[in-house]
C-alpha positions in Angstrom: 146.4 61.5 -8.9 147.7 60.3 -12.4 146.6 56.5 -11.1 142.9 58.1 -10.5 143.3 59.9 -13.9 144.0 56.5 -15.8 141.5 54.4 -14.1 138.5 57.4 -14.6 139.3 57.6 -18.1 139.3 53.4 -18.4 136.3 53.0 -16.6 135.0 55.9 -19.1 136.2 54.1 -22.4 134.8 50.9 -20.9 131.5 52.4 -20.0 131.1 54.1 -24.0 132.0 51.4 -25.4 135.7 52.4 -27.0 138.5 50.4 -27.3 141.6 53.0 -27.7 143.2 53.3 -23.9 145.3 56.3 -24.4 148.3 55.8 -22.0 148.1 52.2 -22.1 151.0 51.0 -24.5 150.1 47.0 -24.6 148.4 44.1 -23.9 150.3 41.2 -22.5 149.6 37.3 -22.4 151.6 35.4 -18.9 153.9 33.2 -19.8 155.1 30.7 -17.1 157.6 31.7 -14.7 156.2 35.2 -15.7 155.9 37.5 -12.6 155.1 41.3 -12.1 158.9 42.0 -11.9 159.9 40.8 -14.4 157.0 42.1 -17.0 157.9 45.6 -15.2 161.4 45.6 -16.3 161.2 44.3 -19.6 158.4 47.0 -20.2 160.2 50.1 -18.4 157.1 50.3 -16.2 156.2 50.4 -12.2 155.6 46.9 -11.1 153.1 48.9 -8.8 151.7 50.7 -11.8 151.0 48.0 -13.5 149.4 45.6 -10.7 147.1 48.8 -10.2 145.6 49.2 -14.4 145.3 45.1 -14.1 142.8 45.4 -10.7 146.1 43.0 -8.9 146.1 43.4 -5.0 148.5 39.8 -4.9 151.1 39.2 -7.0 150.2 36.2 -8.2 149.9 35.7 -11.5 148.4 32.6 -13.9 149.9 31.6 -17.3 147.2 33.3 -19.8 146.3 36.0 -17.8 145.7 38.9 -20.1 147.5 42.1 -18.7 146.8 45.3 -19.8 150.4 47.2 -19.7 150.4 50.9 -18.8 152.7 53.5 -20.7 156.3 52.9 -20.0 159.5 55.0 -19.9 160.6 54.9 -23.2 164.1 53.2 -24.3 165.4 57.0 -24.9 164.7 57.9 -21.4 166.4 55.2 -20.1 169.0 55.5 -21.6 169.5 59.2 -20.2 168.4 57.9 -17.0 171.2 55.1 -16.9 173.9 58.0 -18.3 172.8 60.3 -15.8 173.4 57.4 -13.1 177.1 56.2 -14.4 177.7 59.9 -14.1 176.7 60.8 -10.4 177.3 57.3 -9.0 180.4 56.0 -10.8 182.3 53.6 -8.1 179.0 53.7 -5.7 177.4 50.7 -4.6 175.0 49.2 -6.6 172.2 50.3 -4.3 173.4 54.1 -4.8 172.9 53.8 -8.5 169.3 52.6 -8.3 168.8 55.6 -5.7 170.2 58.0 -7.7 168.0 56.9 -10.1 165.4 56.3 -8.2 165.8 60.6 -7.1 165.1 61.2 -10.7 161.7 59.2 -11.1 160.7 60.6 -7.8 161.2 64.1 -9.2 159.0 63.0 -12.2 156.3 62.5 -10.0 156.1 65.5 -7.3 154.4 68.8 -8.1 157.4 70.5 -7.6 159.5 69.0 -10.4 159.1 68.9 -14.2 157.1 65.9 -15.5 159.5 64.0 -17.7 162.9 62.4 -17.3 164.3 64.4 -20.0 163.4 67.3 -18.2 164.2 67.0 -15.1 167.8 65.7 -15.9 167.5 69.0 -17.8 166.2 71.5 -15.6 168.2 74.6 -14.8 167.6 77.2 -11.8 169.2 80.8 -11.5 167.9 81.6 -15.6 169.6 78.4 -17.3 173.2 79.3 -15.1 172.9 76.4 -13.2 172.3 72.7 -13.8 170.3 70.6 -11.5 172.8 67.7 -12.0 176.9 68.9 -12.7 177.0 65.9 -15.1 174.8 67.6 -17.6 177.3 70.9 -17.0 180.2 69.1 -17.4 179.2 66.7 -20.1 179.3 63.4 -18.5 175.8 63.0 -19.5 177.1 62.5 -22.6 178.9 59.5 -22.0 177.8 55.7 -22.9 175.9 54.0 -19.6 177.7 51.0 -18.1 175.5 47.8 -18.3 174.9 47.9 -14.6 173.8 51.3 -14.6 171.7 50.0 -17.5 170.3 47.6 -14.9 170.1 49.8 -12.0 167.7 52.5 -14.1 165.3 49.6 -15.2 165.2 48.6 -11.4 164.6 52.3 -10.0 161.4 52.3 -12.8 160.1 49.1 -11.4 160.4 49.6 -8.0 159.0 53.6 -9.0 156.5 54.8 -6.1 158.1 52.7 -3.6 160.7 53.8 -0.9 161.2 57.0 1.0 160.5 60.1 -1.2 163.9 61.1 -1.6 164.0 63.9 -4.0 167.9 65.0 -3.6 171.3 63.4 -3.0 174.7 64.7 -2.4 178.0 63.9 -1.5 178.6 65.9 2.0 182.0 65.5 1.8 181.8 68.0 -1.7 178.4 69.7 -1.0 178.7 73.3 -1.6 175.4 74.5 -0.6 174.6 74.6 3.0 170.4 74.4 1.9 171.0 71.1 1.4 171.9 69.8 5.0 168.8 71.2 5.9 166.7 68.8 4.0 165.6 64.9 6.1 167.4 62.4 5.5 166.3 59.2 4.0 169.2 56.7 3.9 173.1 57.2 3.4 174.3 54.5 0.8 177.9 54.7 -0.2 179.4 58.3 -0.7 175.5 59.7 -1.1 173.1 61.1 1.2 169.7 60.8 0.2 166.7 63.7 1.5 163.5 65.1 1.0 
């Protein structure tokens, strides 16, 4: 819905005759050896997102191609994205810190969640008493990100809208809610299990 949002509201702007595209942060010139990945990591945006605003159904791209760049994650939420992941995925594979992160994004985007990072590593159930991730309870959060989980944040925002729809993960080993085991599983990667 957002995607039909942003494209009604171009094709609007295009149609009156404005040049101001509210939720589009940049234009960007191709470079050689330039490809959708890469642009979608050093932007904090979905390399999906972004072949969508720029009409792409290949991934092929030309040196001087003008890309429009759609809003990105900004460099404070990824940093709490990346803190949030050292936290809950410390000693995991590298695969269970972009899917930890990955959990978070996913929440962004379904009805049921807030619609920010901030506020979904936030959010609180049970009138503030409990916190949707411990790490914000115990203070983790607080702690400086590792570089990989730096790396493995950036990944989970440009792979965003791609995968399975997890929306939870827990460790059943420490799981202390029996709900939880009654939600499909999407993958097990390391100590975590990943549902819907």
């Amino acid at each position: 819905m957002k995607n039909k949002m942003k494209i009604l509201i171009s094709s609007l702007l295009v149609v009156t005759g404005l040049t101001v595209l509210p939720g589009f942060a940049d234009a960007y010139t191709v470079k050689q050896g330039d490809t959708f990945w890469k642009i979608a990591q050093n932007y904090n945006v979905s390399t999906n997102e972004l072949m969508n605003v720029n009409n792409y159904s290949s991934s092929m791209l030309y040196p001087g191609a003008e890309l429009t760049i759609p809003s990105s994650v900004s460099d404070k939420e990824v940093d709490l994205l990346a803190r949030l992941v050292r936290a809950e995925a410390q000693g995991e594979p590298y695969a269970g810190k972009v899917a930890v992160a990955t959990v978070v994004l996913n929440r962004v985007d379904h009805a049921d969640f807030p619609n920010t990072i901030t506020e979904v590593v936030n959010e609180t159930y049970s009138n503030g008493a409990i916190h949707a991730f411990s790490p914000v309870a115990n203070g983790e959060i607080n702690k400086e990100a590792d570089s990989e989980s730096v790396r493995a944040a950036k990944e989970a925002i440009a792979f965003r809208g791609q995968g399975q729809g997890s929306i939870y993960f827990y460790n059943p080993n420490t799981a202390q809610s029996d709900w939880i085991f009654s939600r499909e599983t999407t993958v097990t990667i390391g100590d975590h299990v990943f549902a819907k």
